[in-house]
N, C-alpha and C positions, 0 to 999 in steps of 0.2 A: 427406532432411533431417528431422529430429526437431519436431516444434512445441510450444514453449512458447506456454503464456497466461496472462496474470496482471493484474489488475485493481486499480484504488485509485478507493477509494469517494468522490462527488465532493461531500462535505460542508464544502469551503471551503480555503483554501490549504494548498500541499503544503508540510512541513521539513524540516530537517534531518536528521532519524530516515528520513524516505520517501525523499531523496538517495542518503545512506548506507546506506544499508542494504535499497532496493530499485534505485531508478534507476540507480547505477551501473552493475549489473549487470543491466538491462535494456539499457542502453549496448553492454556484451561481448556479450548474448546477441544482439543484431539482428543482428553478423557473423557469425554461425555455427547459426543454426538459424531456424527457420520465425517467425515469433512476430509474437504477436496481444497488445497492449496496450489493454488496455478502461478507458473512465472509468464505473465502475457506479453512474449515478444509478436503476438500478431498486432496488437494494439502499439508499439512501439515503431513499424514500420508507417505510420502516418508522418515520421521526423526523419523517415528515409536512412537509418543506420548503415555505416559500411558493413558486408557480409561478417570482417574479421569483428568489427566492434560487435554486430549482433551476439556471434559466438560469443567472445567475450563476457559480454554482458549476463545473458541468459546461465552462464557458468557460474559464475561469482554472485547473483541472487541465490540457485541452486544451495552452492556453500553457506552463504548466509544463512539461508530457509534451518539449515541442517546446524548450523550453530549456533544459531540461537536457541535450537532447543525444540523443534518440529520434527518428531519421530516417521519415519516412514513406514515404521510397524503400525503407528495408530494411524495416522491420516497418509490420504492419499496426495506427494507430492507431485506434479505432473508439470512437462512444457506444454502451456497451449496450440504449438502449433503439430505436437505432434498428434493430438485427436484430432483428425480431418474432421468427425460428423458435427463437429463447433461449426466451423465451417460452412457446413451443408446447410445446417439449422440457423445458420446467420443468413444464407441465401433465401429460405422458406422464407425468415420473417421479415426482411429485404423487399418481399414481393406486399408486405399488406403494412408496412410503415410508408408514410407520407411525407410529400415534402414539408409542408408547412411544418407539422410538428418536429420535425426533426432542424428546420431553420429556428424554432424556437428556443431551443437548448442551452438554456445558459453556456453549459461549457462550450459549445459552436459559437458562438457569438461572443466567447472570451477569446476561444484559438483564433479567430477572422480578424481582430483585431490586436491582437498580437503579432499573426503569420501571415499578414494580407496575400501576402506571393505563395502561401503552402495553405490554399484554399482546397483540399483532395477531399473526394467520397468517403475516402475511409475517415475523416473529421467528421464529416456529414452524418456517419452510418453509426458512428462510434459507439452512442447508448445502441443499438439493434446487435454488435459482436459481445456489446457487455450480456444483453439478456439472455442471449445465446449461452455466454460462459455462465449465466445462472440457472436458465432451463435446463439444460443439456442434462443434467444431472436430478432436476425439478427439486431445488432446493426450498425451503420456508425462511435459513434464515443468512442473510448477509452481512457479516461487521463491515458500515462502512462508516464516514466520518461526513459531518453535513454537507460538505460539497458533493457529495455522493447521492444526496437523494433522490435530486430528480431523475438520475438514471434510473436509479434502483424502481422509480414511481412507471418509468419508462418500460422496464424491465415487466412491470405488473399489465402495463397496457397491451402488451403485443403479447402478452402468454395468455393473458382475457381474450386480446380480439381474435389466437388462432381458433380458442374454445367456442369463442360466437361462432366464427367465419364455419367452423368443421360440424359445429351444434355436437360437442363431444367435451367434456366436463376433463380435461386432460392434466393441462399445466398446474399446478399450485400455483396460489401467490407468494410472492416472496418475500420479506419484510424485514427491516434496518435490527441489527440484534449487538448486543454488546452486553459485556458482566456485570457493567457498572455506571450506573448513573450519571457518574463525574467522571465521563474521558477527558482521558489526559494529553493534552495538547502542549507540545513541544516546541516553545518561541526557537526563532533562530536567532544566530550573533547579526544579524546587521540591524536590528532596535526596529524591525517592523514587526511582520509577520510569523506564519509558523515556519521552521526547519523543511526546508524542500531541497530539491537538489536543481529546479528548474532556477532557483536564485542566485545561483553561482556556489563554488566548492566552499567557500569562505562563509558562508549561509548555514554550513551543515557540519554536525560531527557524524564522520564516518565510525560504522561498527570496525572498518579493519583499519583504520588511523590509526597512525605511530604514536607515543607517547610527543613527538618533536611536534608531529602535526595539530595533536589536540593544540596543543601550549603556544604553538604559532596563531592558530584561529582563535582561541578564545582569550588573546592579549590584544587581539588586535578587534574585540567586538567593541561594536560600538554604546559608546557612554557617552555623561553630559558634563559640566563644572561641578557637578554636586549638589548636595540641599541648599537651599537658602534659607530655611525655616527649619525648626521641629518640627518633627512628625507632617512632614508635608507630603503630598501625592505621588507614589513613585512616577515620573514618566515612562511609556512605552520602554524604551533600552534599559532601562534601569530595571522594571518589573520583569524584563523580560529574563536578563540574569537571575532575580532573585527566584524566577520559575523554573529556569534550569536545576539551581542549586535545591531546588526542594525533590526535585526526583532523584539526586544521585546525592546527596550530604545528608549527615545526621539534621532531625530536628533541631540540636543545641546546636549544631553550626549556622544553620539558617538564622534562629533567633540571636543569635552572638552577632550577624551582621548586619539584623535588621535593627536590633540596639543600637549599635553605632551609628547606623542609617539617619533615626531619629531623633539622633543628640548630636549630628551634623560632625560626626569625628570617622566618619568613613575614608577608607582610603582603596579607590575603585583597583589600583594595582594589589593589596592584598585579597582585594575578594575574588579578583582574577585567577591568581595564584592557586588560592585554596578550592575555587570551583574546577580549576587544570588540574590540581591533585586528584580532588576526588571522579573526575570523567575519566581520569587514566585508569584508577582504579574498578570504578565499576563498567568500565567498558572490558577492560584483562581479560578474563575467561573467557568472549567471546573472540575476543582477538585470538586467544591463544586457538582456540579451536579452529578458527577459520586458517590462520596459517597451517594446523596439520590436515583440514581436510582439504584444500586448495590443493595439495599434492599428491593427493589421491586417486589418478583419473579412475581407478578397475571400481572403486568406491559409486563415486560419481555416476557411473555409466550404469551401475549395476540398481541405484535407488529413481534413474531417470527411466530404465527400462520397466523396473515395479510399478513405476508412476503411471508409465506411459500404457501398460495393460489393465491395471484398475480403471484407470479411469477410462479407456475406451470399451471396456466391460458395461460401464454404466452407461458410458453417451450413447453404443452401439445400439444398448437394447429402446432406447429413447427413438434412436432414427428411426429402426423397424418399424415402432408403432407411429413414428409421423407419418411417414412413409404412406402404411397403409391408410391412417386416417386421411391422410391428402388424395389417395385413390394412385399412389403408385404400387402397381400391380403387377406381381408375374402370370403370363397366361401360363 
């Protein structure tokens, strides 16, 4: 059996966009292949969290992971920092990544100019802790989404060059893996982008959002004056709702407002309305379940500890044999 691994950074609640367009298919993936789900708060400490936010944080991914629908009897749910030999294995490959290629890095050179003042190593190292959380385990296949690839490409280089460097055929490569052809990407309400939470709360619908909350953010996304034409080109804000509406409304509801849309008798506060109903509704079940396991802690402690011995079963026996292949030896 193949083993996927894939991680979401545990900088505060998961949405919409992390649903759709990973957790689902974390869901398919636990019946049919090996798979390691990590919440990376060592990758999170590049943004310096307070101790209580970190907890926090890593908690309420945790919950999420779990209600959405991520069994801990099939996959293995784990905190990254509580496997050290990640760690260990991000120091090894630390020693044989370079600077130039790591100053190359699209996402280093998106965080530099963004965070000019929170220029730190761990930004710098950032793809070399990712390859780690996908060796450690020697995965083949990783759901990530295209701004992912160059790590992931990253990931293949430093598991190649330990295999050159040691002349030992060790690591696999790892490779971008998904169900479906057509991943589904999640516009956010402010008429740009996708759904992140680095865009602001107003940006995203949260998996644990009130019913008050959806209905506050998505009356307040943003829109234009309307068609001026038939059937004219939706703009960005405008496409961006009608993408919403197609992952949580029936088909006939879609096509009932894109009829209007086209015959210029739209009116952006009903489609608002109707798109606030239906995210209340298909978001429920998840909500409901996150408030009853949110108070769970014997719950909680008890699938973080499963987590946290599966998966140092796997990384453990991975260090051993770097270990020796690197020449550390007991006399």
């Amino acid at each position: 059996m193949e083993t996927v691994v894939s991680g979401i950074r545990s900088t505060g609640n998961l949405h919409l966009g992390n649903y759709y367009g990973a957790l689902q298919n974390f869901i398919k993936m636990q019946n049919e292949y090996n798979c390691f789900f990590f919440i990376a708060d060592l990758h999170s400490l590049t943004t310096h969290p307070t101790p209580a936010d970190l907890h926090s944080n890593v908690k309420q991914v945790l919950v999420e992971y779990l209600a959405a629908g991520i069994d801990p009897e099939k996959a293995t749910i784990y905190v990254q920092s509580d496997v050290p030999e990640i760690s260990e294995l991000y120091l090894y490959l630390n020693m044989n990544a370079y600077l130039g290629e790591l100053e190359r890095a699209t996402s280093f050179k998106d965080k530099v100019r963004a965070n000019p003042d929170n220029v730190n190593a761990g930004l710098l190292t950032y793809p070399v802790l990712m390859a780690a959380d996908i060796i450690i385990h020697k995965a083949t296949k990783v759901p990530v989404g295209k701004d992912q690839e160059q790590h992931l490409e990253m990931a293949r280089t430093f598991g190649n060059r330990f295999n050159r460097l040691y002349n030992h055929e060790y690591f696999p490569e790892p490779y971008a893996f998904n169900y479906s052809s057509n991943l589904v990407k999640i516009p956010g309400l402010d008429g740009k982008g996708k759904m992140g939470k680095s865009e602001g709360e107003g940006n995203a619908i949260f998996l644990c959002d009130t019913p008050e909350a959806i209905k506050k953010k998505v009356m307040r996304a943003v829109t234009d004056a309307g068609p001026t034409t038939e059937n004219q080109t939706k703009p960005q804000e405008i496409q961006n709702l009608f993408d919403l509406m197609k992952v949580v409304s029936s088909a006939d509801t879609v096509a009932h407002f894109d009829d209007l849309y086209n015959k210029m008798a739209i009116r952006y506060g009903d489609l608002k309305k109707q798109l606030t109903e239906d995210m209340i509704i298909a978001t429920a079940p998840i909500r409901d379940r996150i408030n009853a396991i949110a108070g769970d802690a014997d719950y909680l402690r008890k699938v973080a500890a499963m987590g946290e011995e599966k998966a140092r079963a796997s990384a453990s026996k991975t260090i051993r044999e770097v270990r020796e292949i690197i020449g550390f030896k007991k006399f």
